[in-house]
C-alpha positions as CSV (number, residue, x, y, z in Angstrom):
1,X,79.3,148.0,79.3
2,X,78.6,144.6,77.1
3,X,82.2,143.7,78.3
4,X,81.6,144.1,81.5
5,X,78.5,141.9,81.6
6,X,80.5,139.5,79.8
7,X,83.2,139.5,82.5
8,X,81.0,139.2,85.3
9,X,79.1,136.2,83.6
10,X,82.0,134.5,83.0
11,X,82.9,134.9,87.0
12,X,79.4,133.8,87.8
13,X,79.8,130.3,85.1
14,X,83.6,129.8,86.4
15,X,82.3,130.2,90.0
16,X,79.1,127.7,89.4
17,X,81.2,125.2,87.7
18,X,83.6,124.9,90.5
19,X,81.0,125.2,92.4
20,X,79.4,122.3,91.3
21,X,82.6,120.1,90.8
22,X,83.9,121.0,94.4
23,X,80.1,119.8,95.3
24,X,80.5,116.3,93.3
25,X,84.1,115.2,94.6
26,X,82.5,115.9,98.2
27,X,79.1,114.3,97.9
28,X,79.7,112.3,94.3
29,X,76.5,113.5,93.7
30,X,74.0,112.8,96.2
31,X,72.7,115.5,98.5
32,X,74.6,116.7,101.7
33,X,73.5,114.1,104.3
34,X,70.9,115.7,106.5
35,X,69.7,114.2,109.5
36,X,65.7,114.1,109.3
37,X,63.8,116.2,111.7
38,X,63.8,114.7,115.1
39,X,66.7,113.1,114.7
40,X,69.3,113.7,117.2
41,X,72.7,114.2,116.2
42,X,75.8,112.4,116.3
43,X,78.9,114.1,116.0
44,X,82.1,114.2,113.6
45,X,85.6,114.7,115.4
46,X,89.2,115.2,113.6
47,X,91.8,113.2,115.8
48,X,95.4,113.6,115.0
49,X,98.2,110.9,116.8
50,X,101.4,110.2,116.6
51,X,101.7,106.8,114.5
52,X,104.7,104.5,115.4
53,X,104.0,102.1,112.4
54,X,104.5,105.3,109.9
55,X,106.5,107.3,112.1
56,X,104.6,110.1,111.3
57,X,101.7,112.4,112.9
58,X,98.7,110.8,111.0
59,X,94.6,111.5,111.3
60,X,91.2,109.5,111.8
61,X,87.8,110.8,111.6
62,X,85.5,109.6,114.4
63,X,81.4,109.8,114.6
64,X,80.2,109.8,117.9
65,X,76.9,108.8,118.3
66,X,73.7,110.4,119.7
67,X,74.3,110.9,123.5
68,X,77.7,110.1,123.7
69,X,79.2,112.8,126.1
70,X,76.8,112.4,128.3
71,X,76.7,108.4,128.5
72,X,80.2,108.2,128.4
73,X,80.1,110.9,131.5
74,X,78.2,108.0,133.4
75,X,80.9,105.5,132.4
76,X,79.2,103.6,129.7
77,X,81.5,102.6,126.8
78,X,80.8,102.0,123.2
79,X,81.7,99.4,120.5
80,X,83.7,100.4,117.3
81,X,83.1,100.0,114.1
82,X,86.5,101.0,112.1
83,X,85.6,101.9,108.1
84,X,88.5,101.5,105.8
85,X,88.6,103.4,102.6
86,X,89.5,102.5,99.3
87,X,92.2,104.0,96.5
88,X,92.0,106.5,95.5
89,X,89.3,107.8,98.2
90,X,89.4,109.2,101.6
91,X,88.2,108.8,105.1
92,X,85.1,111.2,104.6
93,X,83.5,109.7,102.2
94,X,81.9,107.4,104.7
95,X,80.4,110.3,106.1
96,X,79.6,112.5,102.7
97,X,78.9,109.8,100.5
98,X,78.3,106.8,102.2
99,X,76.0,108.5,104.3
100,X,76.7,106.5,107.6
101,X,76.6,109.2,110.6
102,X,73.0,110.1,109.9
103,X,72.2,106.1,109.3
104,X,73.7,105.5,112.3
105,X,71.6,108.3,114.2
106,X,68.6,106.8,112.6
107,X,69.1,103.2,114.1
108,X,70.0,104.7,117.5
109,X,67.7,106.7,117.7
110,X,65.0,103.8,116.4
111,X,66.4,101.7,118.2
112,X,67.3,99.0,115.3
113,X,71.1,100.2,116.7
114,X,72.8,99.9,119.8
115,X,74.9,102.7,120.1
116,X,79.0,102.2,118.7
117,X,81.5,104.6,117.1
118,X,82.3,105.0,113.6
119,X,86.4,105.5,113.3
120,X,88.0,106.3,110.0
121,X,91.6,106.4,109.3
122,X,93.1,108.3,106.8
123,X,95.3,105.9,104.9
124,X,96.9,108.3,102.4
125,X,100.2,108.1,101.4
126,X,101.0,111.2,100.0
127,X,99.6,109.9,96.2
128,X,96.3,110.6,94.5
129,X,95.9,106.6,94.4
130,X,97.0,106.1,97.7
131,X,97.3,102.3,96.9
132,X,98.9,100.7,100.0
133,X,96.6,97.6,100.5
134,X,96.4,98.4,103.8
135,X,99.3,96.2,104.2
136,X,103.3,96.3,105.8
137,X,104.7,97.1,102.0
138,X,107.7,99.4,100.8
139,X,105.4,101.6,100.8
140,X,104.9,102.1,104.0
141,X,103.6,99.9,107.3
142,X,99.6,100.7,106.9
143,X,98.6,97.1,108.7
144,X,100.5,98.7,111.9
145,X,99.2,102.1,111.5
146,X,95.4,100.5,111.5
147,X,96.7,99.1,114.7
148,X,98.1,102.1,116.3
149,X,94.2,103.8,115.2
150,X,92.8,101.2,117.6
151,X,95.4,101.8,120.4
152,X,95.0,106.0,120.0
153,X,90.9,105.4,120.0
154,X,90.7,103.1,123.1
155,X,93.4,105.8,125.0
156,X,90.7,109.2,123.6
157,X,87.2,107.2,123.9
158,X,84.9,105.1,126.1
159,X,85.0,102.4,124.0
160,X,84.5,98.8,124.7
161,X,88.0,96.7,124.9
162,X,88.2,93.6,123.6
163,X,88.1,91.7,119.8
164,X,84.3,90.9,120.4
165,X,83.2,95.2,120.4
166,X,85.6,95.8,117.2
167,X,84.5,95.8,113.6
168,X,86.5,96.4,110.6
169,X,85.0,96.8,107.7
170,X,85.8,99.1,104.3
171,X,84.8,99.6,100.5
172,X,87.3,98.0,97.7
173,X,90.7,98.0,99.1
174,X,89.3,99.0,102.6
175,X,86.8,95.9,101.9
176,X,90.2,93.4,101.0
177,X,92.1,94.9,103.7
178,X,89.3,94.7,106.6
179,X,89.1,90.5,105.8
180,X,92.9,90.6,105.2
181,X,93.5,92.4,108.9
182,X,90.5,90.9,110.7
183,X,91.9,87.4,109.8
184,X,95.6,88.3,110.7
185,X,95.1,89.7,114.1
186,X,92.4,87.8,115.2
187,X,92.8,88.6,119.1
188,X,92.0,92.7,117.9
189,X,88.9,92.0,115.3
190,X,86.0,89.7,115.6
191,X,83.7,91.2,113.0
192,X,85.0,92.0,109.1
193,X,82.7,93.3,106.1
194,X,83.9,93.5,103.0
195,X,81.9,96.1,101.2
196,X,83.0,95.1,97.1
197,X,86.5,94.0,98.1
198,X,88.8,91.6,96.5
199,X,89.9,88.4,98.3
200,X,92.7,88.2,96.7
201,X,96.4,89.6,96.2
202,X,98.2,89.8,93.0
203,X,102.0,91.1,92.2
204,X,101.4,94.7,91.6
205,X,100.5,98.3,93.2
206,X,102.0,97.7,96.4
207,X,102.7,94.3,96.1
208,X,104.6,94.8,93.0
209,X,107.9,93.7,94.6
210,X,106.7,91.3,96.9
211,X,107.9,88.1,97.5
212,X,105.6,84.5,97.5
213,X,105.7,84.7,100.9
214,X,104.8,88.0,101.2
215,X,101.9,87.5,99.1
216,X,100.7,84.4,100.4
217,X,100.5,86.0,104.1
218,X,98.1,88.7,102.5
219,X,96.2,87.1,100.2
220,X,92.8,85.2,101.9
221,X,92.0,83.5,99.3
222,X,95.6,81.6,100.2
223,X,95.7,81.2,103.6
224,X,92.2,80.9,104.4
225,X,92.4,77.0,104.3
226,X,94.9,77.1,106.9
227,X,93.1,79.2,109.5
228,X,90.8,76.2,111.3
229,X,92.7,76.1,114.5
230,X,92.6,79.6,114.4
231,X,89.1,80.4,113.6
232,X,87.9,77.7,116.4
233,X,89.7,79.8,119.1
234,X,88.5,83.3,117.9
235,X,85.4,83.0,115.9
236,X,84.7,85.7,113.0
237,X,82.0,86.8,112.0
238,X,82.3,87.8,107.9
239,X,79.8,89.6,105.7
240,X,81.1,89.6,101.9
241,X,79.3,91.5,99.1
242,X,79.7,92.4,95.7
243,X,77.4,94.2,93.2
244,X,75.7,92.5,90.2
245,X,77.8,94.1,87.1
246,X,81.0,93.5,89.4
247,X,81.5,90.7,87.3
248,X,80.6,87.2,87.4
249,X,84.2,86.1,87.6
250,X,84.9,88.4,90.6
251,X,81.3,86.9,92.1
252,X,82.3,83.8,91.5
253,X,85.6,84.1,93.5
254,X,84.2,85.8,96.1
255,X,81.9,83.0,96.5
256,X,84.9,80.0,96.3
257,X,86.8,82.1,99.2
258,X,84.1,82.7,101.3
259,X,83.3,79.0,100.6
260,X,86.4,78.5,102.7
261,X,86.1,80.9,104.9
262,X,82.8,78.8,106.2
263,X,84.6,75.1,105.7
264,X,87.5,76.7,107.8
265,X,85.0,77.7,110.6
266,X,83.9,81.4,109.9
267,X,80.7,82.3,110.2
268,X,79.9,83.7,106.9
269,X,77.2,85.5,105.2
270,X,77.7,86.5,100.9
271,X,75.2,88.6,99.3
272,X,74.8,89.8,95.6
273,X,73.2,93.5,95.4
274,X,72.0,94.9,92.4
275,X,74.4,97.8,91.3
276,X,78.6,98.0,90.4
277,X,81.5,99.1,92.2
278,X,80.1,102.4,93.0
279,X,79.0,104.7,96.1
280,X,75.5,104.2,94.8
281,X,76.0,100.3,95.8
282,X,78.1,101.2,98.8
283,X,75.8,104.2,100.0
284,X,72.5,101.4,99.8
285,X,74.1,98.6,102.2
286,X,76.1,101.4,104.6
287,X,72.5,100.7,106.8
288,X,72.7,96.8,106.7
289,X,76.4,96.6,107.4
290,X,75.6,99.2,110.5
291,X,73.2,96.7,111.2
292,X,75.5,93.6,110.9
293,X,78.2,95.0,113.5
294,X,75.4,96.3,115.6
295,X,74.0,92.5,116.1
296,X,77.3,90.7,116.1
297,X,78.8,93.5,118.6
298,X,79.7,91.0,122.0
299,X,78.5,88.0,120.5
300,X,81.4,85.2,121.8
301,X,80.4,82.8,118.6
């Protein structure tokens, strides 16, 4: 009998402990997201495409937002804000951890947000890293696939055409590679935020093999001085952040490149938050960088 109750506590512990890790990975330890009462609901669609860039059948998470069937049944279209992940992480998080479909039915629904979808590709490559930049590497044409995503949403969605009703935007690598794409296809993207990303490119991960010119076409913080022309014709509108134990080398970067990102004629805003490359920072500002592409969303400077 004592063996028994031994055996069926130890299920009971091995079933709460993966329990509670399976819980953590999903939600890194904050509480499912829960829209408050009132609140109407946005919804969360799986899309799957055929990606010419990859040559594969790839994935992207959409949130629709409160009303959208039914607005989009009477022919109005949205604005997109597409959300970028980092390495390792995955195109969910925005929604588990990050919290931003029920922040984005909050605004709507309060009016602090015009209504826009939220698009998130996944951008794995098969690794538990899945550290591709974001970028046209040997490890696969990511920068095209991000392309195709926009292509395959405008085809499935009302949404808005045009550079001036598309965001990018992303945490860490997603945050680098939002700047880094915003900037190199300027006629697709008129709004970037860089939620704690680098600026910057360096020879390794998938830039390990690269050569100087591949580097210096995806490294900002090298081309950025060239862009004047560029940013003139097709204004951008940039918001950089970084957390306060980031670093104050890394802060201190971010501020030089963003420092050229205004002198070359981007319209930039830098902020230093309070916290360190976590989801706790990232999960805090998901309402103010909602907020940012909401405002900027059609502006034509």
């Amino acid at each position: 009998m004592l063996a028994l109750l031994a055996l069926v506590w130890a299920i009971v512990g091995v079933h709460g402990a993966f329990s509670y890790g399976n819980a953590y990975v999903t939600y890194r330890g904050f509480p499912p997201p829960k829209d408050p009462p009132g609140i109407a609901q946005g919804h969360l669609l799986h899309e799957a495409f055929w990606s010419p860039a990859l040559h594969a059948r790839r994935t992207y998470l959409v949130y629709t937002p409160p009303g959208y069937a039914a607005q989009a049944a009477h022919g109005k279209r949205f604005p997109v804000l597409y959300l970028l992940h980092g390495s390792p992480g995955a195109p969910r998080q925005f929604i588990n951890v990050a919290r931003a479909g029920v922040s984005l039915d909050e605004g709507v629904v309060a009016h602090r947000l015009r209504p826009f979808l939220l698009v998130m590709p996944n951008g794995s490559d098969g690794t538990f890293r899945s550290d591709t930049e974001w970028a046209n590497t040997p490890r696969g044409n990511y920068e095209g696939f991000v392309l195709d995503v926009v292509h395959s949403v405008d085809g499935r969605f009302a949404t808005q055409r045009g550079r001036r009703f598309r965001a990018l935007g992303g945490n860490s690598e997603g945050g680098y590679a939002a700047v880094n794409l915003a900037l190199r296809h300027p006629r697709m993207f008129a709004i970037a935020e860089s939620w704690s990303g680098y600026l910057w490119e360096d020879r390794k991960g998938a830039f390990a093999k690269a050569s100087v010119q591949q580097l210096d076409a995806n490294d900002p913080s090298r081309y950025i001085p060239l862009l004047g022309a560029q940013l003139r014709r097709y204004p951008l509108h940039a918001y950089l952040y970084k957390g306060t134990r980031e670093g104050p080398v890394v802060k201190a970067r971010l501020e030089q490149v963003a420092a050229e990102l205004a002198r070359a004629g981007g319209h930039v805003t830098v902020r230093i938050f309070r916290g360190g490359h976590t989801w706790r920072l990232w999960r805090d500002q998901t309402p103010r960088m909602l907020r940012y592409a909401s405002r900027w969303f059609g502006a034509r400077t």
